[in-house]
Gaussian input, Z-matrix of N, CA and C with variables (Angstrom, degrees):
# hf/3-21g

backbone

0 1
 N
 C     1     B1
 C     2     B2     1     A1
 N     3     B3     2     A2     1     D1
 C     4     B4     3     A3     2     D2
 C     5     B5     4     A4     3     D3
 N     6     B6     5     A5     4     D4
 C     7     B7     6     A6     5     D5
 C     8     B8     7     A7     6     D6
 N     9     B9     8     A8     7     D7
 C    10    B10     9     A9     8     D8
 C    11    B11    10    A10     9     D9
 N    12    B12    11    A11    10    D10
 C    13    B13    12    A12    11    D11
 C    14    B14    13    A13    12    D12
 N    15    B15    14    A14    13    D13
 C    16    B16    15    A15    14    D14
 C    17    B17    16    A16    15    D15
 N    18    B18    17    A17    16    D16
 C    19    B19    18    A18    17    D17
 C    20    B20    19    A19    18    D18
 N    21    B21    20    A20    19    D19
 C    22    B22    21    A21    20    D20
 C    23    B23    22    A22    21    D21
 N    24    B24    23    A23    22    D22
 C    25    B25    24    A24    23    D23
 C    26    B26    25    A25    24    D24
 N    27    B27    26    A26    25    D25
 C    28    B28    27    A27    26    D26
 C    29    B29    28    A28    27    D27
 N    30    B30    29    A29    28    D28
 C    31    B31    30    A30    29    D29
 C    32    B32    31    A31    30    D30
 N    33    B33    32    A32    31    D31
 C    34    B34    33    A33    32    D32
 C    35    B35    34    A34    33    D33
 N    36    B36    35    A35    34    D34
 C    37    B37    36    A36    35    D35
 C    38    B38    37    A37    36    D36
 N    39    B39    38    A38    37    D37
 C    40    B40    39    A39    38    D38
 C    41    B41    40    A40    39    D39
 N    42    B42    41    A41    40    D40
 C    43    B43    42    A42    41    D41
 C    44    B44    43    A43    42    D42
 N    45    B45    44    A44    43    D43
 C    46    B46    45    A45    44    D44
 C    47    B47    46    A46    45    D45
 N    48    B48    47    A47    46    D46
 C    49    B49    48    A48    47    D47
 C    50    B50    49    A49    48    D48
 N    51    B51    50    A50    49    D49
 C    52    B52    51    A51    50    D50
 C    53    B53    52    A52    51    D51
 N    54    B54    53    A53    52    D52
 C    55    B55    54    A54    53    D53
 C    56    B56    55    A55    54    D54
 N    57    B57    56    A56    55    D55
 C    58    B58    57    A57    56    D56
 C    59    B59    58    A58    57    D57
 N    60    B60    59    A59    58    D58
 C    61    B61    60    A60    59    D59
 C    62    B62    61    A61    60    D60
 N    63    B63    62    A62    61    D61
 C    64    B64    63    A63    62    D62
 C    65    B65    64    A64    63    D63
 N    66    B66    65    A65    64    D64
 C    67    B67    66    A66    65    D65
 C    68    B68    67    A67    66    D66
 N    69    B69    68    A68    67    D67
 C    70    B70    69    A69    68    D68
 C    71    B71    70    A70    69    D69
 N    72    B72    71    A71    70    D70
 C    73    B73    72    A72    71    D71
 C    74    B74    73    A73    72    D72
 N    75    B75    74    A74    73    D73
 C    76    B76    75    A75    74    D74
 C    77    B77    76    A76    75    D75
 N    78    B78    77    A77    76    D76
 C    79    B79    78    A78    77    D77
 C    80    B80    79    A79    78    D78
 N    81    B81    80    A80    79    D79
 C    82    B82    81    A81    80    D80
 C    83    B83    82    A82    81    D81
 N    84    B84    83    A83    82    D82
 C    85    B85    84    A84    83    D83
 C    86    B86    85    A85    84    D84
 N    87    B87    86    A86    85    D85
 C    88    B88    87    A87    86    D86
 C    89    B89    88    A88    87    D87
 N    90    B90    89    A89    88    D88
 C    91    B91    90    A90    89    D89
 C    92    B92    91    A91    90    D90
 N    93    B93    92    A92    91    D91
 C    94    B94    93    A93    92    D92
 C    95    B95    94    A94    93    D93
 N    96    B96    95    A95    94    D94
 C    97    B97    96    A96    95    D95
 C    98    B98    97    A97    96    D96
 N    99    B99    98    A98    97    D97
 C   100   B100    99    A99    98    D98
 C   101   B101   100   A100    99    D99
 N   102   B102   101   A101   100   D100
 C   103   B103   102   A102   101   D101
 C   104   B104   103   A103   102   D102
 N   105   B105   104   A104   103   D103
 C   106   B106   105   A105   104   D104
 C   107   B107   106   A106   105   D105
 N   108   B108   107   A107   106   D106
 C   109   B109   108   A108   107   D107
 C   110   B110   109   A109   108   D108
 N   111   B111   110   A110   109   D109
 C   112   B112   111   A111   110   D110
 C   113   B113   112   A112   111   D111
 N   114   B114   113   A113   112   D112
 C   115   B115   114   A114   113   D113
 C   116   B116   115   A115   114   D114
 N   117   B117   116   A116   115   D115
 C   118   B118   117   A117   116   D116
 C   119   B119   118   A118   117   D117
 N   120   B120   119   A119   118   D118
 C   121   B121   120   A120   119   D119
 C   122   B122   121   A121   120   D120
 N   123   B123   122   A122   121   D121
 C   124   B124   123   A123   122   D122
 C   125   B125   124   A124   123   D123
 N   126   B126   125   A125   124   D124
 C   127   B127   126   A126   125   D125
 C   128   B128   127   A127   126   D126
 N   129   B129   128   A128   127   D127
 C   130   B130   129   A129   128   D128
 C   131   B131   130   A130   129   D129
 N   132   B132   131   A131   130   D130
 C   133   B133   132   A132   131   D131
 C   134   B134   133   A133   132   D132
 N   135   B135   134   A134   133   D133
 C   136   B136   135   A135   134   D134
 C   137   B137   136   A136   135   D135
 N   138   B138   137   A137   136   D136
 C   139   B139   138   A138   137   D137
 C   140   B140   139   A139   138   D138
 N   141   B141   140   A140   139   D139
 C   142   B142   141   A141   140   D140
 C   143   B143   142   A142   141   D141
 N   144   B144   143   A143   142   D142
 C   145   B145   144   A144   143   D143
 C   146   B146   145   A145   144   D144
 N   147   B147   146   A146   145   D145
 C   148   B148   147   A147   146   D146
 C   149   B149   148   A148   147   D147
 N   150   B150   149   A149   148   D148
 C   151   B151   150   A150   149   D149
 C   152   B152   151   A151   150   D150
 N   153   B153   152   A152   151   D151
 C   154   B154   153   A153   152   D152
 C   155   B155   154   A154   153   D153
 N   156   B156   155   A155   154   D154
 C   157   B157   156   A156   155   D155
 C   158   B158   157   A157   156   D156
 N   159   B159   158   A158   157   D157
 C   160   B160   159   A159   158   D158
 C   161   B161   160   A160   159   D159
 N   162   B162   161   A161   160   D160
 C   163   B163   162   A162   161   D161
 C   164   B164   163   A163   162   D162
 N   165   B165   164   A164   163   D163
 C   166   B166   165   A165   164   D164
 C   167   B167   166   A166   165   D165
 N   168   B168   167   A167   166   D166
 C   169   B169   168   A168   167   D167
 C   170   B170   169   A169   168   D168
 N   171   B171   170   A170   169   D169
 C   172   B172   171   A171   170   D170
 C   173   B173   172   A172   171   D171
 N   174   B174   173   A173   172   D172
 C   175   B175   174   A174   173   D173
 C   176   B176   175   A175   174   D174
 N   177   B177   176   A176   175   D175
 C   178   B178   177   A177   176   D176
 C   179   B179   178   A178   177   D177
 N   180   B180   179   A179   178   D178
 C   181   B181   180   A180   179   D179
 C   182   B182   181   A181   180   D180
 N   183   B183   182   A182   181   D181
 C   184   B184   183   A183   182   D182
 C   185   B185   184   A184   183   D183
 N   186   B186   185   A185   184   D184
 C   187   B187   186   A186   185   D185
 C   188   B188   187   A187   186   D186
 N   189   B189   188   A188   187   D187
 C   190   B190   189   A189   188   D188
 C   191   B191   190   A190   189   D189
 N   192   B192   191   A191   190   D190
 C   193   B193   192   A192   191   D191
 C   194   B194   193   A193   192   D192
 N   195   B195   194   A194   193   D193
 C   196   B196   195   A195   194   D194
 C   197   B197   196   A196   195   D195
 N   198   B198   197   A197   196   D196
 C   199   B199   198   A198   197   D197
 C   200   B200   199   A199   198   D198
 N   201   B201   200   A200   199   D199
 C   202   B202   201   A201   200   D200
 C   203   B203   202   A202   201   D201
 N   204   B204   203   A203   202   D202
 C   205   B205   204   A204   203   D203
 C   206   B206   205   A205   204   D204
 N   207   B207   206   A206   205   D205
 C   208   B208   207   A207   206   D206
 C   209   B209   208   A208   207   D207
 N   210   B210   209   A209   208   D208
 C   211   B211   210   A210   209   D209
 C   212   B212   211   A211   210   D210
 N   213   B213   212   A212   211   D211
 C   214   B214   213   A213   212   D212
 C   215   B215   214   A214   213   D213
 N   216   B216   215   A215   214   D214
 C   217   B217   216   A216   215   D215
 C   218   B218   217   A217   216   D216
 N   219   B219   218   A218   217   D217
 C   220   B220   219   A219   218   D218
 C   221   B221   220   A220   219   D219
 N   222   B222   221   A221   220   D220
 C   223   B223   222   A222   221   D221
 C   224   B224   223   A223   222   D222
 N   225   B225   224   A224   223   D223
 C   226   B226   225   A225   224   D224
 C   227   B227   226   A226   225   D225
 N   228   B228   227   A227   226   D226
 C   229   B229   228   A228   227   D227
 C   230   B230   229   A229   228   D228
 N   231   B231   230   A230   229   D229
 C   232   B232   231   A231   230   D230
 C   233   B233   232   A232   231   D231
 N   234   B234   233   A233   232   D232
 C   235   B235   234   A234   233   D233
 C   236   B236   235   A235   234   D234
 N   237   B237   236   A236   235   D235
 C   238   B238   237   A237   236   D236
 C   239   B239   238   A238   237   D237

   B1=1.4394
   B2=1.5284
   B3=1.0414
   B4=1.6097
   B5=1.1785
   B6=1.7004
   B7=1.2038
   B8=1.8862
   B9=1.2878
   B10=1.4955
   B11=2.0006
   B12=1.1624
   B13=1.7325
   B14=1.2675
   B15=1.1022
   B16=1.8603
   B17=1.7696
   B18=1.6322
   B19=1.4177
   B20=1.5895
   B21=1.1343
   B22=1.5213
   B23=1.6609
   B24=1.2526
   B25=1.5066
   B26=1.3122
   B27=1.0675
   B28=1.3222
   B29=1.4937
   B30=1.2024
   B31=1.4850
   B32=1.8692
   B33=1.5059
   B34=1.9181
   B35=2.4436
   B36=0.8882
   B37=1.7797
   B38=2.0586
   B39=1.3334
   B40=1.3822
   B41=1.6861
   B42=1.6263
   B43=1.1987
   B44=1.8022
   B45=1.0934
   B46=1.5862
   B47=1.4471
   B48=1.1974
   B49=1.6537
   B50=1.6020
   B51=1.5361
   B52=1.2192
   B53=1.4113
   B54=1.2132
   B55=1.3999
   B56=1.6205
   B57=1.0780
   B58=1.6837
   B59=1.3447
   B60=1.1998
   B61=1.6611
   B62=1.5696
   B63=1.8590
   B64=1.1260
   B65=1.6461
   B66=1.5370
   B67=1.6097
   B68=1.1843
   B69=1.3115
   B70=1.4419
   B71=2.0932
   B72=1.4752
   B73=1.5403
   B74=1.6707
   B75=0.7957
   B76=1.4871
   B77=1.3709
   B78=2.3398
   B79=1.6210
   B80=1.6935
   B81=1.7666
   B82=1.7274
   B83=1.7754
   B84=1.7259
   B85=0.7756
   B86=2.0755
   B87=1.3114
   B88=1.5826
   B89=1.4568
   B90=1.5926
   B91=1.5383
   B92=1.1463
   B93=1.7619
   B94=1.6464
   B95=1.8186
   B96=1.4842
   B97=1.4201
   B98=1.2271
   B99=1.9965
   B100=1.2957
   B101=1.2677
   B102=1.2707
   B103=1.3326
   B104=1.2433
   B105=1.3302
   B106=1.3885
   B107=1.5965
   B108=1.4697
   B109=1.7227
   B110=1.3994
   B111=1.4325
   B112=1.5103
   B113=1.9327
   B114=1.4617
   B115=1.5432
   B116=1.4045
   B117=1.4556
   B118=1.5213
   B119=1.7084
   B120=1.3766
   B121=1.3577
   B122=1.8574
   B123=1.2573
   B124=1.7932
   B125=1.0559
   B126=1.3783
   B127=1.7650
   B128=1.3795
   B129=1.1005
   B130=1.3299
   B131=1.5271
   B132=1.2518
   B133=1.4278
   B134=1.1956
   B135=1.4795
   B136=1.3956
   B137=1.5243
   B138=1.4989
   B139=1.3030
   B140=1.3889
   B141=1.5037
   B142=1.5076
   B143=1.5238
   B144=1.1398
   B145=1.4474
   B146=1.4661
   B147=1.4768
   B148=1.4279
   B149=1.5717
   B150=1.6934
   B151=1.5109
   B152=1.5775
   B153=1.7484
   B154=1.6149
   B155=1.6090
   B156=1.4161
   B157=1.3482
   B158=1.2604
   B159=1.4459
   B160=0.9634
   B161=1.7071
   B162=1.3528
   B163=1.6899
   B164=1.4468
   B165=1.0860
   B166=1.8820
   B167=1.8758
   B168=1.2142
   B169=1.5034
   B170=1.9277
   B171=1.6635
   B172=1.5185
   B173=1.5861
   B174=1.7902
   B175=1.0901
   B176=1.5991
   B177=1.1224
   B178=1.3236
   B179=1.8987
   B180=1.0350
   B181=1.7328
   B182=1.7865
   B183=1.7505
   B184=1.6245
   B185=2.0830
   B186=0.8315
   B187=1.3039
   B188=1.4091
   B189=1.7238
   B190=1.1541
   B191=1.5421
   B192=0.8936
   B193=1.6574
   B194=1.0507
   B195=1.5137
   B196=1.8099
   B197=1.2830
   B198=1.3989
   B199=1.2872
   B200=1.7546
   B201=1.0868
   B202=1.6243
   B203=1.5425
   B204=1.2716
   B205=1.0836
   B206=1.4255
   B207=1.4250
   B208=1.9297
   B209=1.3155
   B210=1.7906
   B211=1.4036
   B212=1.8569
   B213=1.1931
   B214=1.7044
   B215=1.2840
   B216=1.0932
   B217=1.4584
   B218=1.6809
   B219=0.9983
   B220=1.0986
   B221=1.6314
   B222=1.0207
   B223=1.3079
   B224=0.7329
   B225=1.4571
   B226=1.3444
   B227=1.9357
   B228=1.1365
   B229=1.7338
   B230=1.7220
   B231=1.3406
   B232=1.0283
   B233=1.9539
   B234=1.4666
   B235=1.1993
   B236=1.7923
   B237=0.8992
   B238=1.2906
   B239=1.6248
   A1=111.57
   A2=121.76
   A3=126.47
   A4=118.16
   A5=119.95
   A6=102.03
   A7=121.71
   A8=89.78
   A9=115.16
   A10=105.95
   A11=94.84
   A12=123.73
   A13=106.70
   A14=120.96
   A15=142.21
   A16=71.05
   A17=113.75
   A18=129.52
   A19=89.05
   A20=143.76
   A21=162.71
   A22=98.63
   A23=98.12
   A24=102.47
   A25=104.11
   A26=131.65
   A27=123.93
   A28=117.42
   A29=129.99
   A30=141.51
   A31=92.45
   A32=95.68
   A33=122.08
   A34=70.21
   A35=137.92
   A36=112.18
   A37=101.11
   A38=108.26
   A39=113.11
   A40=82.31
   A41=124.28
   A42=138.01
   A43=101.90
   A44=109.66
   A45=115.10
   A46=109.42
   A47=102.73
   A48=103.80
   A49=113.82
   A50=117.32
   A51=123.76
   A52=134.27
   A53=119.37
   A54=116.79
   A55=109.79
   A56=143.48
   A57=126.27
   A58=88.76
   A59=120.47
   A60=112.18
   A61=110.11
   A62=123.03
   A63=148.53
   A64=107.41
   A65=99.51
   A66=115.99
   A67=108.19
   A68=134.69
   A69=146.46
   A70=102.76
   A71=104.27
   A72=115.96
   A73=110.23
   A74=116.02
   A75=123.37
   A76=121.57
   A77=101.87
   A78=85.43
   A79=107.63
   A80=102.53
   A81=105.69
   A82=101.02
   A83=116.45
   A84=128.37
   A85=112.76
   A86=93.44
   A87=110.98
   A88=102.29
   A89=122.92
   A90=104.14
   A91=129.25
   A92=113.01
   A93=121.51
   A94=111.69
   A95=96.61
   A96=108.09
   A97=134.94
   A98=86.65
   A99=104.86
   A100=119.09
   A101=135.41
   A102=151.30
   A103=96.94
   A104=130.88
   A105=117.51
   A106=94.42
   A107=134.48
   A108=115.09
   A109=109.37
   A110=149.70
   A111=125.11
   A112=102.90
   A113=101.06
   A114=97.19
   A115=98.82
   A116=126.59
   A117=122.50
   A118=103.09
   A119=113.40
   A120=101.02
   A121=104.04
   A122=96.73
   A123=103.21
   A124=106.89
   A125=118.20
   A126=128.24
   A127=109.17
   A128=105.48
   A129=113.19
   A130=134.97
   A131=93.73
   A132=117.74
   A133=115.00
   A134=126.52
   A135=139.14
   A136=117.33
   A137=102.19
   A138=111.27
   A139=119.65
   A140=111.42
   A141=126.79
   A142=103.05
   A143=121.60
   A144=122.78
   A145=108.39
   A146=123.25
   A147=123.20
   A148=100.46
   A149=104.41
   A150=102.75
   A151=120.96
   A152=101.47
   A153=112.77
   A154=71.90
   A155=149.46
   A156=135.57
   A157=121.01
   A158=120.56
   A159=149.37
   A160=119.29
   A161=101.15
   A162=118.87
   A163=113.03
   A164=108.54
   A165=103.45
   A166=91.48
   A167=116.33
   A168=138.04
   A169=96.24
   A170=108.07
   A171=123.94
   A172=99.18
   A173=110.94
   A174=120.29
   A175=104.33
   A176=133.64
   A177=138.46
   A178=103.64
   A179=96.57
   A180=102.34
   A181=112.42
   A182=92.34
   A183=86.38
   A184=83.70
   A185=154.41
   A186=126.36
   A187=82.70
   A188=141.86
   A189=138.58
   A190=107.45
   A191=129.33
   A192=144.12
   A193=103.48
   A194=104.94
   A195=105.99
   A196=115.14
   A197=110.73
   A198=108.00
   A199=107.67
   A200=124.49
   A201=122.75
   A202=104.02
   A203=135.93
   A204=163.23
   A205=91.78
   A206=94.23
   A207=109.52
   A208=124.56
   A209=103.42
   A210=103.28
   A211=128.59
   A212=106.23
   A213=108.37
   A214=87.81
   A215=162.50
   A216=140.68
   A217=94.52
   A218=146.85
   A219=159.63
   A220=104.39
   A221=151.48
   A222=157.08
   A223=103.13
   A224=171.98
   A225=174.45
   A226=92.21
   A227=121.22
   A228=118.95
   A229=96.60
   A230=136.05
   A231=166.77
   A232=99.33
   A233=103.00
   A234=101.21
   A235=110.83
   A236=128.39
   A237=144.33
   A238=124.81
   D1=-55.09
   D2=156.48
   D3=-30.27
   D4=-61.21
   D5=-173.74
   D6=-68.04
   D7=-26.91
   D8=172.34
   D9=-34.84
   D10=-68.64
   D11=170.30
   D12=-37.85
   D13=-49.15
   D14=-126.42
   D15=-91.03
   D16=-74.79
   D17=-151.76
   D18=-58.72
   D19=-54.53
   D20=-164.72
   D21=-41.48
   D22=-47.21
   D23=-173.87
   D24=-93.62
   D25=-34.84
   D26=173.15
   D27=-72.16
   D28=-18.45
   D29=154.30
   D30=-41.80
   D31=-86.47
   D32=-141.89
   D33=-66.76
   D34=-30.94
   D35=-173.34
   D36=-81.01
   D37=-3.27
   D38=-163.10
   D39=-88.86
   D40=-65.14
   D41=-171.36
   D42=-49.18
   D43=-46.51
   D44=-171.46
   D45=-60.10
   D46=-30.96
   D47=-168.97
   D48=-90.69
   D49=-28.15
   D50=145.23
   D51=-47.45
   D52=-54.32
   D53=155.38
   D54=-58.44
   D55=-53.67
   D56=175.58
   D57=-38.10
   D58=-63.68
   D59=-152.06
   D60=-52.78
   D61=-47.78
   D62=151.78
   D63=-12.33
   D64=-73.46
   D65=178.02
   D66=-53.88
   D67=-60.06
   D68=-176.75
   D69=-37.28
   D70=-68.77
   D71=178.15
   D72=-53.05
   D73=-47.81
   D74=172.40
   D75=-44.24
   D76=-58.33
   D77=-171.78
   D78=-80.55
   D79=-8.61
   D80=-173.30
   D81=-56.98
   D82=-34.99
   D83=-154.83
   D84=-79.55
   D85=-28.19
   D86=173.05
   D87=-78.07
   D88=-64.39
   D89=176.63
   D90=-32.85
   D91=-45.03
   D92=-170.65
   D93=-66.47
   D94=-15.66
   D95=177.69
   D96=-56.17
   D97=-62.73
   D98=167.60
   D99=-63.59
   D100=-27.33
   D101=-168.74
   D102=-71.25
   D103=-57.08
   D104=-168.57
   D105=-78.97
   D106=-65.82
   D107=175.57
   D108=-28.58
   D109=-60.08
   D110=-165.60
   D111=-53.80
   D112=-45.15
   D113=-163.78
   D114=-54.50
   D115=-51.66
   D116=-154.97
   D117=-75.80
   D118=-16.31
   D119=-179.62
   D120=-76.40
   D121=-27.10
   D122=-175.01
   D123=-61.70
   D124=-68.30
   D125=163.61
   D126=-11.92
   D127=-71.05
   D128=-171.24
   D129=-59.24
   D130=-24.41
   D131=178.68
   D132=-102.37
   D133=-1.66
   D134=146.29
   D135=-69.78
   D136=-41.68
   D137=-177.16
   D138=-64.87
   D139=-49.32
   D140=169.23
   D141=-42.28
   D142=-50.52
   D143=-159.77
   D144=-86.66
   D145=-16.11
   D146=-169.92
   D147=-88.17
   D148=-27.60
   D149=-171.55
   D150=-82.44
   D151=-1.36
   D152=-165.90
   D153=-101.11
   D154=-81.03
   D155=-163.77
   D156=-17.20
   D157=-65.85
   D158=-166.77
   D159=-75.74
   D160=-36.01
   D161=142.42
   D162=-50.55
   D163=-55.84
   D164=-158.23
   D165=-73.68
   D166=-37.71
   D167=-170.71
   D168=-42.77
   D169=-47.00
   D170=-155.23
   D171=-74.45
   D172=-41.36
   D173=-169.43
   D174=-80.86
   D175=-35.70
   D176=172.50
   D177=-48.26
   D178=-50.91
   D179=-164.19
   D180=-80.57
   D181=-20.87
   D182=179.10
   D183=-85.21
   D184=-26.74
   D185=-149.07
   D186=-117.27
   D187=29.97
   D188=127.42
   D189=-76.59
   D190=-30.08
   D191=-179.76
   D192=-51.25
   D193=-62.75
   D194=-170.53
   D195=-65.74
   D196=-43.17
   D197=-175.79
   D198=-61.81
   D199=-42.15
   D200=176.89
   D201=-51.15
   D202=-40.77
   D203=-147.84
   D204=-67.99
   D205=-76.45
   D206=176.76
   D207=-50.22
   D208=-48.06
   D209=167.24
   D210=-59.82
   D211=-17.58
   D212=178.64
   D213=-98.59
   D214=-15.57
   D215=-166.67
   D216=-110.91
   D217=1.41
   D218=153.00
   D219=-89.48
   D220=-25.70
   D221=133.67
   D222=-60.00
   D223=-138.31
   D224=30.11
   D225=164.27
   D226=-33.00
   D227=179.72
   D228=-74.63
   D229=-59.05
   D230=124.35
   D231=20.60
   D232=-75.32
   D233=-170.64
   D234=-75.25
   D235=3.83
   D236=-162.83
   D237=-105.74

């Protein structure tokens, strides 16, 4: 009967230690989570902001355009 007991507990301390291990992968597995959500929110929020630069960048250069635009057609009236 003892040994009976003996093995019983050594079963349910075998099971216990698997789940630590279980628990262990899990919370390693939530940090890596969050870890990648901060990065992708950063990303992203780099991205948002690289595409408004680079936006304002498009609009700057088309209304350098026009103005070149005016200036040769005002040259070009000129030479005429």
């Amino acid at each position: 009967m003892v040994n009976s007991l003996d093995e019983v507990m050594e079963k349910i301390m075998s099971i216990k230690q698997e789940l630590d291990k279980v628990e262990f992968r899990v919370q390693s597995t939530k940090t890596h989570m969050e870890t990648i959500e901060k990065c992708t929110e950063k990303v992203s929020k780099e991205v948002i902001e690289g595409f408004h630069i680079v936006s304002s960048k498009v609009n700057h250069l088309e209304e350098e355009m026009k103005r070149i635009e005016k200036a040769l057609d005002n040259i070009s009236k000129k030479l005429k």
